[in-house]
N, CA, C and O atoms as a MOPAC input file, in Angstrom:
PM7 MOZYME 1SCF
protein

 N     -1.20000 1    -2.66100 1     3.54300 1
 C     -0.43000 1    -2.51000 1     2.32100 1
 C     -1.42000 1    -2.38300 1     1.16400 1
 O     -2.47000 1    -3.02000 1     1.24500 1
 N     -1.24900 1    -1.83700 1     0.39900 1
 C     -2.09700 1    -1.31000 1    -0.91700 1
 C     -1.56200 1    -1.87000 1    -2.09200 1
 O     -0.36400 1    -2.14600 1    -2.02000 1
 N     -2.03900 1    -2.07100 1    -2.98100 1
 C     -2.13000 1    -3.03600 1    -4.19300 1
 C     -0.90200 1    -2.26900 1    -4.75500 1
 O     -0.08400 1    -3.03100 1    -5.27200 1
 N     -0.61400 1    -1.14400 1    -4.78200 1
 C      1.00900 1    -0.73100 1    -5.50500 1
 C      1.84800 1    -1.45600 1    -4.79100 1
 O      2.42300 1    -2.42100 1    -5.29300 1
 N      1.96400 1    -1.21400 1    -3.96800 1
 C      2.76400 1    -1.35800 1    -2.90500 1
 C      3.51300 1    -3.25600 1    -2.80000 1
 O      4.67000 1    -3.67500 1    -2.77400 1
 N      1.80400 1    -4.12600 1    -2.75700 1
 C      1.84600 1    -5.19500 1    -2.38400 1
 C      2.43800 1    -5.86200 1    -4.16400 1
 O      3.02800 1    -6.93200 1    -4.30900 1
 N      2.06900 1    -4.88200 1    -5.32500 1
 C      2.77800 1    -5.36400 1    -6.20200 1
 C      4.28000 1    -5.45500 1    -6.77400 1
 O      4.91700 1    -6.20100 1    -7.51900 1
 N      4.47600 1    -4.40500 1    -6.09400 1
 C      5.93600 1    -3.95800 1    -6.37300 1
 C      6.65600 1    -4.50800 1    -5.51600 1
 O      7.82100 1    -4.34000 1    -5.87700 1
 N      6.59900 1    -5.32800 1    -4.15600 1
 C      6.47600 1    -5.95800 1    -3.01000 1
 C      6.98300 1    -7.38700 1    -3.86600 1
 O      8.14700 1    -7.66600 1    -4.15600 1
 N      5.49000 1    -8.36300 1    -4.23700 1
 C      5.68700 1    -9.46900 1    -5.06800 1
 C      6.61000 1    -9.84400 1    -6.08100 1
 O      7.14100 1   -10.95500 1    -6.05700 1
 N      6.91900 1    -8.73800 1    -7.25700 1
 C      7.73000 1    -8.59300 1    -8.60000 1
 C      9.01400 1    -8.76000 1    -8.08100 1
 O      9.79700 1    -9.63200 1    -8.45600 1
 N      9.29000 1    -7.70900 1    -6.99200 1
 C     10.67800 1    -7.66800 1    -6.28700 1
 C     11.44300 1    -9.48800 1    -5.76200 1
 O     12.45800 1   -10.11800 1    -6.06000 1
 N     10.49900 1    -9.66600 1    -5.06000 1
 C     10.73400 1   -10.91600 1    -4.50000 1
 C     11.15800 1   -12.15000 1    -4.78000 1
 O     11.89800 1   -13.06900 1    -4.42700 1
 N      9.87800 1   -11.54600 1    -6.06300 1
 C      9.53000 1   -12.94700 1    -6.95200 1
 C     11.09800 1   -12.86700 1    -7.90200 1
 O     11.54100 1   -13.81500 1    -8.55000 1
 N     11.53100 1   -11.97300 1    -7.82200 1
 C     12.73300 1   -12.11700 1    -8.61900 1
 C     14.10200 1   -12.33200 1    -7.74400 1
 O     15.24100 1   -12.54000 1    -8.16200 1
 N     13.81200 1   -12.25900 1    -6.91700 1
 C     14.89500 1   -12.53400 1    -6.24500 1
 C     14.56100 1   -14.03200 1    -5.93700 1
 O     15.58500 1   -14.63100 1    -5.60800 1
 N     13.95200 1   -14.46200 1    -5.93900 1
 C     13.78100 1   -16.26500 1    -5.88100 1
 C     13.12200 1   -16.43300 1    -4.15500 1
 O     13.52100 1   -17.12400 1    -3.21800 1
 N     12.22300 1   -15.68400 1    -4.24700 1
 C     11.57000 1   -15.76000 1    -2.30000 1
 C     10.26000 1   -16.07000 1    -2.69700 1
 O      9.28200 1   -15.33700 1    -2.85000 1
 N     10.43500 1   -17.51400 1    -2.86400 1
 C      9.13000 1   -17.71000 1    -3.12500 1
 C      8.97100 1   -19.60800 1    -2.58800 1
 O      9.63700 1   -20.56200 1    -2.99200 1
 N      7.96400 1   -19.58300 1    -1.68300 1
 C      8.16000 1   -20.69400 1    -1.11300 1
 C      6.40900 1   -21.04100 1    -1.69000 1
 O      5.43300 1   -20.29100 1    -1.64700 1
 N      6.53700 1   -22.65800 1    -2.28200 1
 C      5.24000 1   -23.21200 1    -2.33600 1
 C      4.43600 1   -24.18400 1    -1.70900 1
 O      5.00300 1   -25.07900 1    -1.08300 1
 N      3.46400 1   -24.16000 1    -1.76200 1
 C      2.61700 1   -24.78500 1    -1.02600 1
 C      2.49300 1   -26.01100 1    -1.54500 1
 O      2.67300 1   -26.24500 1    -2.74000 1
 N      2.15300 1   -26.93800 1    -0.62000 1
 C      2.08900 1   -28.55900 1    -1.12600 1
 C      0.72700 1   -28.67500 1    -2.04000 1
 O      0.66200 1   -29.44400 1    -2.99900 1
 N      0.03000 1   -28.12400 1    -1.77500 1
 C     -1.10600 1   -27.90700 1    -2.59700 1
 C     -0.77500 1   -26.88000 1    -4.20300 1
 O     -1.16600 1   -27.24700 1    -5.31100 1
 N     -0.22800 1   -25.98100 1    -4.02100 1
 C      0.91200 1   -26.01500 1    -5.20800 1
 C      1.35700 1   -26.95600 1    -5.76400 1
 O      0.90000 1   -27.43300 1    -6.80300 1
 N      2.33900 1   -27.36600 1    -5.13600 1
 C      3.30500 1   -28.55700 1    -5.74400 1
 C      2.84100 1   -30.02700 1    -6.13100 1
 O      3.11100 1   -30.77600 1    -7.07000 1
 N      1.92500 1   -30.13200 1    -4.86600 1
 C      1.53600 1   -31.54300 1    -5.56000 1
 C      0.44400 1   -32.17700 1    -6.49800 1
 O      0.33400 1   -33.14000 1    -7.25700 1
 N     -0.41000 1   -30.97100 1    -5.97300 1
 C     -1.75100 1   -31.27300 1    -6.40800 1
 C     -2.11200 1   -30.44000 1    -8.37100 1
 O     -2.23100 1   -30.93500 1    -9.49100 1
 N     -2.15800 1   -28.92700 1    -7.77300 1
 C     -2.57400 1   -27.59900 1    -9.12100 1
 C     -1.54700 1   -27.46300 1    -9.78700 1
 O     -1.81400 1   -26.89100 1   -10.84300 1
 N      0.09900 1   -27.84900 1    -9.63200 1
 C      0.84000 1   -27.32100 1   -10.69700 1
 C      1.05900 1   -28.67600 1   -11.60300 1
 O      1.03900 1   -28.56900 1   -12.82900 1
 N      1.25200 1   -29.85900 1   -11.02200 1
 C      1.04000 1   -31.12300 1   -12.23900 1
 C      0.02900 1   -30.75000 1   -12.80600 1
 O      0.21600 1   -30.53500 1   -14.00300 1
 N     -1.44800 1   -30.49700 1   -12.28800 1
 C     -2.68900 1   -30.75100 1   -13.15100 1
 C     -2.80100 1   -30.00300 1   -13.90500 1
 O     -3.55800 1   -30.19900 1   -14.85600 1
 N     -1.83800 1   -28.45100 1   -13.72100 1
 C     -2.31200 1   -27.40900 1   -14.95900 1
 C     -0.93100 1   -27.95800 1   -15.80800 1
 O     -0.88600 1   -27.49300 1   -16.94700 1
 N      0.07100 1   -28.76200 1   -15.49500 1
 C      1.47300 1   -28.75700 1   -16.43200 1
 C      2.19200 1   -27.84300 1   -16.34000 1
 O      2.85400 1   -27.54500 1   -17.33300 1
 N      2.34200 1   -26.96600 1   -14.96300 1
 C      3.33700 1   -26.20600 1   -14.69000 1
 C      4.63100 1   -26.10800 1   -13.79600 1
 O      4.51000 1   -26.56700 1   -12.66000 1
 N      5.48700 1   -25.73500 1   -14.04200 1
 C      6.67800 1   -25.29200 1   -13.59300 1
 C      7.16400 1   -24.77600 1   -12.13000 1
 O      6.44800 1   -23.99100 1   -11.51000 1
 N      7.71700 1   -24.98100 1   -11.89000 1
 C      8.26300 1   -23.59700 1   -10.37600 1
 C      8.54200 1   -22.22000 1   -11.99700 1
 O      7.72400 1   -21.30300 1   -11.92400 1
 N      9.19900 1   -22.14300 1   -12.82300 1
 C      9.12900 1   -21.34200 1   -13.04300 1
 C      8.34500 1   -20.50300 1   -14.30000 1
 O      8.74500 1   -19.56200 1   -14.98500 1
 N      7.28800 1   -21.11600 1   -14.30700 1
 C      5.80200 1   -20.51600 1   -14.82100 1
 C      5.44300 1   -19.92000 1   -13.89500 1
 O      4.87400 1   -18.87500 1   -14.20700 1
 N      5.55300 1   -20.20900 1   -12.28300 1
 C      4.67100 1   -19.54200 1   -11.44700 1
 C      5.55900 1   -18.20500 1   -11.74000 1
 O      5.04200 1   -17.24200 1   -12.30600 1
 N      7.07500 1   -18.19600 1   -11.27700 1
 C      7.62600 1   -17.12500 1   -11.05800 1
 C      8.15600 1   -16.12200 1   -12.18200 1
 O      9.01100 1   -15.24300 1   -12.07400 1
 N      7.45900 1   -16.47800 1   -13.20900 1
 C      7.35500 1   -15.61000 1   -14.58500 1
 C      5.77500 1   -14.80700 1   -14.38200 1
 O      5.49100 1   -13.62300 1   -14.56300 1
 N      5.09600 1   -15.70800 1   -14.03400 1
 C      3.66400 1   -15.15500 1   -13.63900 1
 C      3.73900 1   -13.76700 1   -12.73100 1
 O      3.15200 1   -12.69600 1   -12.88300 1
 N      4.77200 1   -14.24100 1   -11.64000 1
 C      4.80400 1   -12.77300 1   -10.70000 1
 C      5.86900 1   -11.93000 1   -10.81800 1
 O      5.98600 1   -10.94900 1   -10.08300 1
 N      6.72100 1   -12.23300 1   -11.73100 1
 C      7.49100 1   -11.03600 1   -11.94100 1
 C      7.16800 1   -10.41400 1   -13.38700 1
 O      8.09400 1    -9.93300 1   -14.04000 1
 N      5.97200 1   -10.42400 1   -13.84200 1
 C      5.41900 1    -9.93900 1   -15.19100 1
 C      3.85400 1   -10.12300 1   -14.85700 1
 O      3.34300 1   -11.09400 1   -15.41500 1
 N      3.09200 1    -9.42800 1   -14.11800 1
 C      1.63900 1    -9.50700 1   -13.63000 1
 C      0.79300 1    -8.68000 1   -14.63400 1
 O      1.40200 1    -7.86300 1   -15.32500 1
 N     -0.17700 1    -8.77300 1   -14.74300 1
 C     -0.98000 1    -7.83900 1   -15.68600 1
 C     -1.91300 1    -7.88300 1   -14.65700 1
 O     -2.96900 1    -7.57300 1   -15.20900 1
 N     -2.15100 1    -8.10300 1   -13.40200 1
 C     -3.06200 1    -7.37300 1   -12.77000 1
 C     -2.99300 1    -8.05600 1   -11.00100 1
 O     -2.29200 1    -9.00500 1   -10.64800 1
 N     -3.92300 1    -7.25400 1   -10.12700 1
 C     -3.44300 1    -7.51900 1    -8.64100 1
 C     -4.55800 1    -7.45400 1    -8.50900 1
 O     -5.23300 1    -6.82900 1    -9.32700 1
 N     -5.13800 1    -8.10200 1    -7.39600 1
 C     -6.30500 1    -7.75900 1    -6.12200 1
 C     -6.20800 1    -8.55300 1    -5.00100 1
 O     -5.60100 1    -9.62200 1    -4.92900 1
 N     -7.03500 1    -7.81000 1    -3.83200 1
 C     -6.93300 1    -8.41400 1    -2.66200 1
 C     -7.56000 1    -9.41400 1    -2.57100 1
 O     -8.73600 1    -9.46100 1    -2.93200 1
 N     -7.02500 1   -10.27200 1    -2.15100 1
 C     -8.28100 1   -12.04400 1    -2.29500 1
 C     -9.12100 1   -11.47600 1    -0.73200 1
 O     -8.94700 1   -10.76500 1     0.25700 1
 N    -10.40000 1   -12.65300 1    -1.58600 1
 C    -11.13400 1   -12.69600 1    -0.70800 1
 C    -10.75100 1   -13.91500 1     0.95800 1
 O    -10.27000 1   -15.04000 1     0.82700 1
 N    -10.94400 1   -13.58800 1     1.68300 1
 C    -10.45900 1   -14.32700 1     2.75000 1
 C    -11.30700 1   -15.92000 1     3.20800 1
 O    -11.16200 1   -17.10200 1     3.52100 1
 N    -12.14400 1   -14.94100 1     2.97300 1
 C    -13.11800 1   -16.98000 1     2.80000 1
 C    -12.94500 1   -17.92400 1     1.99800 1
 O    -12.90500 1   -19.10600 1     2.33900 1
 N    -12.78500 1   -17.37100 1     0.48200 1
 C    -12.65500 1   -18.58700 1    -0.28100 1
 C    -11.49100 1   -18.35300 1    -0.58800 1
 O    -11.25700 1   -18.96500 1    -1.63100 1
 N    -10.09300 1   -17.45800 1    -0.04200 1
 C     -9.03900 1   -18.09300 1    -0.43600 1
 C     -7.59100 1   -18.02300 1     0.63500 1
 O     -7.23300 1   -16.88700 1     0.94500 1
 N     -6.92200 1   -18.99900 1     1.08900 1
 C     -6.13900 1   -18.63400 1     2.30100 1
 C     -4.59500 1   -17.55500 1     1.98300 1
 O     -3.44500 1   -17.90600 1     2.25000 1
 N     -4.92300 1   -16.48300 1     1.48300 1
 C     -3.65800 1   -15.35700 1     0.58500 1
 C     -4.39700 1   -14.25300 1     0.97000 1
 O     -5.51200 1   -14.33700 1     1.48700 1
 N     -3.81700 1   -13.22700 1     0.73700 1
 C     -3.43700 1   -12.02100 1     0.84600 1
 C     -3.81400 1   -11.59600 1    -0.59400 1
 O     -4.61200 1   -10.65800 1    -0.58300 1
 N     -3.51600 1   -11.95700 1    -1.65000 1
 C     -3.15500 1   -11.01500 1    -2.92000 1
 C     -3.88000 1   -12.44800 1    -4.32500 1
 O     -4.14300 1   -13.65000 1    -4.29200 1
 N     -3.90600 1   -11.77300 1    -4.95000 1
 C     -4.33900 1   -13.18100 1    -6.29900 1
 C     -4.08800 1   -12.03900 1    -7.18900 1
 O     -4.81100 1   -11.06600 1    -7.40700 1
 N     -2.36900 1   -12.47800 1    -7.89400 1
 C     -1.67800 1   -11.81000 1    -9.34700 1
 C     -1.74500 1   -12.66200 1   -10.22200 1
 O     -1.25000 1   -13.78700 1   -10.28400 1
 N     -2.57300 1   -11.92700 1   -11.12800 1
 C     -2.74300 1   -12.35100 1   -12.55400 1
 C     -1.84800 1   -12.19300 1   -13.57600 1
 O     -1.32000 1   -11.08300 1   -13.65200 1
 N     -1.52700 1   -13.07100 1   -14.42600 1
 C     -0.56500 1   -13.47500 1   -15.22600 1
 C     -0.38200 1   -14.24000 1   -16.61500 1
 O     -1.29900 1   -13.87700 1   -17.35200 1
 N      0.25400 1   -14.94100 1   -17.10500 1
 C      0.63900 1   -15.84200 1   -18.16200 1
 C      1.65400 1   -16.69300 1   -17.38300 1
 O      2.29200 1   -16.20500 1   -16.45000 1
 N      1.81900 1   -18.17900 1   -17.83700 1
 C      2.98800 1   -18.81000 1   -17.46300 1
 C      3.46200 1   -18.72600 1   -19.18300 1
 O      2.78600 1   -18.39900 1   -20.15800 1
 N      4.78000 1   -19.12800 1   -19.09400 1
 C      6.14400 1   -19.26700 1   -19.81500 1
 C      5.39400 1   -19.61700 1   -20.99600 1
 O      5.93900 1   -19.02000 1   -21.92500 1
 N      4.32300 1   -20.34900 1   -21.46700 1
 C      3.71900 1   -20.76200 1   -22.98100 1
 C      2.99400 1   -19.77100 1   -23.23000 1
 O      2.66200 1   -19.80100 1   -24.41500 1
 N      2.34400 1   -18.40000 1   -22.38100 1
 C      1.21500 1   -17.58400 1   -22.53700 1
 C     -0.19100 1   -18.01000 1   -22.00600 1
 O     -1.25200 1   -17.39800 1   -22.13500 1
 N      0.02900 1   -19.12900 1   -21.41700 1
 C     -1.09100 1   -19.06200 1   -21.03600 1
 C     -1.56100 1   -18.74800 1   -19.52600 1
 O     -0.94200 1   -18.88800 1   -18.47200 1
 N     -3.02800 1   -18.21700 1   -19.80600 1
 C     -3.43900 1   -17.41500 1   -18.09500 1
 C     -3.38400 1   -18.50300 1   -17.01500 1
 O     -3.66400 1   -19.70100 1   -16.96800 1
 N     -2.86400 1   -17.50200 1   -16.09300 1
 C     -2.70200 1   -17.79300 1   -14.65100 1
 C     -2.49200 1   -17.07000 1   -13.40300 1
 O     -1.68700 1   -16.17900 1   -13.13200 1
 N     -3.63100 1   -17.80100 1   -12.51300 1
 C     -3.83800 1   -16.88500 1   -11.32200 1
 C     -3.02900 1   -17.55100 1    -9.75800 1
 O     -3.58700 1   -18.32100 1    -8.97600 1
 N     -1.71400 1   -17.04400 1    -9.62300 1
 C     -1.20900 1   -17.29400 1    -8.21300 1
 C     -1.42700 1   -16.06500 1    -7.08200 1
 O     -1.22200 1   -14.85200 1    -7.04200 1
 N     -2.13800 1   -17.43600 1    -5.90000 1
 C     -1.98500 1   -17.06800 1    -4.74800 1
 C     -0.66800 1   -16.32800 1    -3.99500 1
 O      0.52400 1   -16.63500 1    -3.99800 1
 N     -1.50000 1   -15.06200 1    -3.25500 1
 C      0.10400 1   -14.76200 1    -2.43700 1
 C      0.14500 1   -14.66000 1    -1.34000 1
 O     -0.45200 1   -13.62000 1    -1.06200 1
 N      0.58400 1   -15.23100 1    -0.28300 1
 C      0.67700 1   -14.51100 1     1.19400 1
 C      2.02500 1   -13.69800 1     1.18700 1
 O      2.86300 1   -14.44400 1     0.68000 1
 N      2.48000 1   -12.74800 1     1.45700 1
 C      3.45200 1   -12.07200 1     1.73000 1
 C      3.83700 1   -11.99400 1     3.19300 1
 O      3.11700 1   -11.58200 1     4.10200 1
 N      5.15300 1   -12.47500 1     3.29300 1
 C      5.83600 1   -12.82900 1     4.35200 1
 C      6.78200 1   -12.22300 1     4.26100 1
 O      7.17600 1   -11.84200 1     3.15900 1
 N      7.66700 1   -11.85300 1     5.80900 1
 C      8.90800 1   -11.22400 1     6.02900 1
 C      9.72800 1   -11.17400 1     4.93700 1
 O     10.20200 1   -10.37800 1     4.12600 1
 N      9.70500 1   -12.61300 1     5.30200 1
 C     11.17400 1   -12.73400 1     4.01200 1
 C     10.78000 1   -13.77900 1     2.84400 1
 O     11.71800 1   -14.26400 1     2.21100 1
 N      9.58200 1   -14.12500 1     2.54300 1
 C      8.95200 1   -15.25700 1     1.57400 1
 C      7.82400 1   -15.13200 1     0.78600 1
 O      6.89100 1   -14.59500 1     1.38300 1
 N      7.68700 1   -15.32800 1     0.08500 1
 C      5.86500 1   -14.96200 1    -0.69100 1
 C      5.65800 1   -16.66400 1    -0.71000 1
 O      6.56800 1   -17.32000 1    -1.21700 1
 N      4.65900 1   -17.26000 1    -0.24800 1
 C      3.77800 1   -18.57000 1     0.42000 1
 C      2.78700 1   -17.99100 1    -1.07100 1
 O      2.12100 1   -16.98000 1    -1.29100 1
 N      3.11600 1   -19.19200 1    -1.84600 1
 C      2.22600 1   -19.29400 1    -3.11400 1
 C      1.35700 1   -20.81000 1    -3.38100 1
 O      1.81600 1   -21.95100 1    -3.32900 1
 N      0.27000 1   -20.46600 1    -3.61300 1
 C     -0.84100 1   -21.17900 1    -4.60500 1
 C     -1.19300 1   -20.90400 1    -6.01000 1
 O     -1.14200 1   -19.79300 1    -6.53700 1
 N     -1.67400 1   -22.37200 1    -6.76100 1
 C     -2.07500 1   -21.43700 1    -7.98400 1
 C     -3.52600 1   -21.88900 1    -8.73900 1
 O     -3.41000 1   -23.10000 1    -8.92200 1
 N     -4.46500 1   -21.57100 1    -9.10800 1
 C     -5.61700 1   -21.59000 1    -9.84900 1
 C     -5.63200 1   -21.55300 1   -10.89600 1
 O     -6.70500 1   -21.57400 1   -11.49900 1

């Protein structure tokens, strides 16, 4: 899948509410940055940019760049799944 593809893929999803997070998400990076379930999913249905993560240092598919809900930057993890996008966030 190619970065159009895998973006238009994410936006779609992400708006339809298919978005499952990771405990490392949830418990750990979204208290410590003060974010939301839906900062992340403002982040991916309004991206200002895509690339393929690197596989060593990160366990995703995709890292979409963004803003959460106050403007400020943010980078979520994506694995893209059948029917789910498996998110992290940095």
């Amino acid at each position: 899948m190619g970065q159009d593809e895998a973006l238009q893929t994410i936006v779609s999803m992400a708006a339809q509410g298919l978005i499952a997070f990771t405990n490392h998400a949830l418990f750990e990076k979204m208290p410590a940055l003060g974010l939301i379930e839906d900062d992340v999913r403002h982040c991916l249905t309004h991206p200002t940019g895509i690339e393929k993560s690197d596989a060593y240092h990160h366990q995703s598919d995709w890292m979409v760049r963004g803003a959460d809900l106050s403007g400020n930057s943010l980078t979520v993890c994506v694995v893209i799944e059948a029917d789910v996008l498996v998110v992290t966030v940095f």
